[in-house]
N, C-alpha and C positions, 0 to 999 in steps of 0.2 A: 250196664246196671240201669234198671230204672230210673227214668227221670234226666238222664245224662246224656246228653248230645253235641255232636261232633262240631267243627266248623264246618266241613266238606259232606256230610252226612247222618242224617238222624240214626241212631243207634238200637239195638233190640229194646222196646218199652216207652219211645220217645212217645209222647203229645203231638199232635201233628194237628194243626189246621189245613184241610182238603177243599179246595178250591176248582170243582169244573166247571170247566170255559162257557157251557151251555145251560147255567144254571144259575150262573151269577151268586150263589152263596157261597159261604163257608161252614162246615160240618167238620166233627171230628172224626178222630181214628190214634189206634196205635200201632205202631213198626212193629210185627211179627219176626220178618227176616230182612236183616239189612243187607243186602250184596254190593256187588262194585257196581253192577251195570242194574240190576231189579231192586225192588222193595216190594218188601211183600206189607199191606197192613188189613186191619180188620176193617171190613165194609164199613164205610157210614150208616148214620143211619140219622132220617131229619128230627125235627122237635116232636113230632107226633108217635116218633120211634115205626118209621116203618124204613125198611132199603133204601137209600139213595141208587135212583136206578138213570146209570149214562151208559151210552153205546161202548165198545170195543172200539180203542183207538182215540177215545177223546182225549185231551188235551187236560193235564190236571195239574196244577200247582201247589206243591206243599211246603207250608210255614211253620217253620220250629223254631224254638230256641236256643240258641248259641251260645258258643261263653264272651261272644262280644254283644251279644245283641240276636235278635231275631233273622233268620235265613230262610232263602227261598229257592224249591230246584223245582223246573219245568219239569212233566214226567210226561208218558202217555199210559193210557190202561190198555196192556195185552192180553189180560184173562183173567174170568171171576172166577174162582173155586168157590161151587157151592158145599155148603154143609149147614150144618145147626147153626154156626158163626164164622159166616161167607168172609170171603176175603181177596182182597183184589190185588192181583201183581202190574206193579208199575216199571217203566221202563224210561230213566232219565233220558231226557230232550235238550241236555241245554247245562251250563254248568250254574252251582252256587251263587246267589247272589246277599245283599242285604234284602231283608223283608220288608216289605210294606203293611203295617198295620191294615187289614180288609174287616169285615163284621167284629164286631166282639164277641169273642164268646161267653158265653156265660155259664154259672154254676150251679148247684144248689147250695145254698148256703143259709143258717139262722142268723142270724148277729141284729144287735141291738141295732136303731136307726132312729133320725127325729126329723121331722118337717118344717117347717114355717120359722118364722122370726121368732127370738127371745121377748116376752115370756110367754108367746103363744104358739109355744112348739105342740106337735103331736107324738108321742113315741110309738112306736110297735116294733120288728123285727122285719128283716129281708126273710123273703121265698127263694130269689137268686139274686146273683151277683155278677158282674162285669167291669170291667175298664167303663164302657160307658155308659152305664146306669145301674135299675135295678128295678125288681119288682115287691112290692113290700105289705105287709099285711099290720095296718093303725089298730092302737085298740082304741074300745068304745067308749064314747064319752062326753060332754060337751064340745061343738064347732068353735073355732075360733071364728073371727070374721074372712081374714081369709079363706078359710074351705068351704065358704059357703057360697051357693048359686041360688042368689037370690034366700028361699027361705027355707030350700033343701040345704042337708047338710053333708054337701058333698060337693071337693074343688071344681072348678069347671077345668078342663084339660085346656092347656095354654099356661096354666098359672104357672109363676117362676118364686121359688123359695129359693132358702137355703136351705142344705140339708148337712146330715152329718150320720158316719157311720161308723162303728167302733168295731172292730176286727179284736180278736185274743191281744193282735201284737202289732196294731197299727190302727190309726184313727184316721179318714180322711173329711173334709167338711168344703163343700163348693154350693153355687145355685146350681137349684135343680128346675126344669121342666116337668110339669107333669105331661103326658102323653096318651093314658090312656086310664079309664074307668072300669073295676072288674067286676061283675054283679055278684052280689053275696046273701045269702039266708039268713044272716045278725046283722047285727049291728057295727060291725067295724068295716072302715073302709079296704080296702085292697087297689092298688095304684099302682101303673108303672111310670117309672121317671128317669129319665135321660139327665146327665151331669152334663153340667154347662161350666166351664174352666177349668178343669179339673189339670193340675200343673201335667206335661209329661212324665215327671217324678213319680208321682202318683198314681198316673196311669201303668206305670211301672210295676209296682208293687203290687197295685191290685191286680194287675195279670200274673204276677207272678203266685200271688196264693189263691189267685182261679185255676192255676195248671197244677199246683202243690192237690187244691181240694180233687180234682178230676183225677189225676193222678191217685189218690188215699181211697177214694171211689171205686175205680178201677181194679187194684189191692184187692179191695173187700169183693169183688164179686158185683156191686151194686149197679154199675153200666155197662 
């Protein structure tokens, strides 16, 4: 069933984080055909949505989740099936282990969000969402003194807030990093920001309704 994965094996429709050895990222995919000895999943493909392209024979690690916890099987890639929506057959190297948290992944997502110290928060909404951060789009409006560089009105990257984000069915709230500045045609800012404490609880959960969203995603046709 979608969404349902094994201890010993990810199942037809799992979420997989895809990790090759020569690339050092993580990209997604999902389990087309689960066998004993192969898996078949749908090609990666990077942030910019083009092919993830590795050699025949590389070495590839995939991270799912379990019903204890996160899992990891060494594979090798024996062959691409091209088509409209390529797909790669792996061939386990290795047995089951516990997984290691690698890249976060992230989602798209809108949900409320707020910046800075009380009473000089800022509101807008996330673009995406992660375990460890987010990227978010401020609405417009007066700076507080924090966001401001000097006489612009926009944080310098380094700053550290607190932040806080409200999910349908979950709220989380740590200091944030800012990290990066996005340029825009208005007036509101646009940021991305890395969470700083964020408990492992937490990080729990919000992985858990990043693979929920990706997964409802996927459903619909949308990736």
């Amino acid at each position: 069933m979608l969404g349902h994965s094994g201890m010993d094996q990810p199942q037809r429709g799992t979420v997989l984080e895809v990790i090759p050895t020569s690339r050092g990222e993580t990209f997604l995919c999902w389990v087309e055909v689960a066998g004993e000895d192969e898996i078949v999943v749908t090609a990666p493909r990077d942030r910019l949505m083009h092919p993830v392209e590795v050699p025949i024979g590389e070495r590839v690690d995939l991270v799912w989740r379990g019903g204890s916890g996160l899992r990891s099987l060494p594979c090798e890639l024996v062959e691409i099936q091209p088509s409209e929506q390529p797909r790669w057959v792996l061939r386990r190297r290795g047995a089951v282990q516990r997984g290691q948290r690698r890249d976060a992944v992230r989602a798209p997502l809108s949900v409320p969000v707020t910046l800075g110290p009380e009473p000089a928060q800022l509101a807008g909404t996330t673009v995406d969402l992660s375990e460890g951060g987010l990227r978010c789009v401020l609405k417009a409006g007066p700076a507080p003194d924090w966001a401001m560089s000097g006489d612009v009105p926009e944080p310098p990257v380094g700053t550290v807030v607190p932040v806080a984000v409200r999910l349908p069915d979950l709220s989380i709230s740590c200091l944030g990093e800012i990290t990066h500045r996005f340029p825009r045609d208005d007036a509101r800012l646009e940021l991305a920001v890395r969470f700083i404490g964020l408990s492992e609880h937490d990080q729990d959960q919000v992985r858990r309704r990043i693979f929920d969203r990706l997964r409802d995603l996927r459903r619909r046709g949308l990736i």
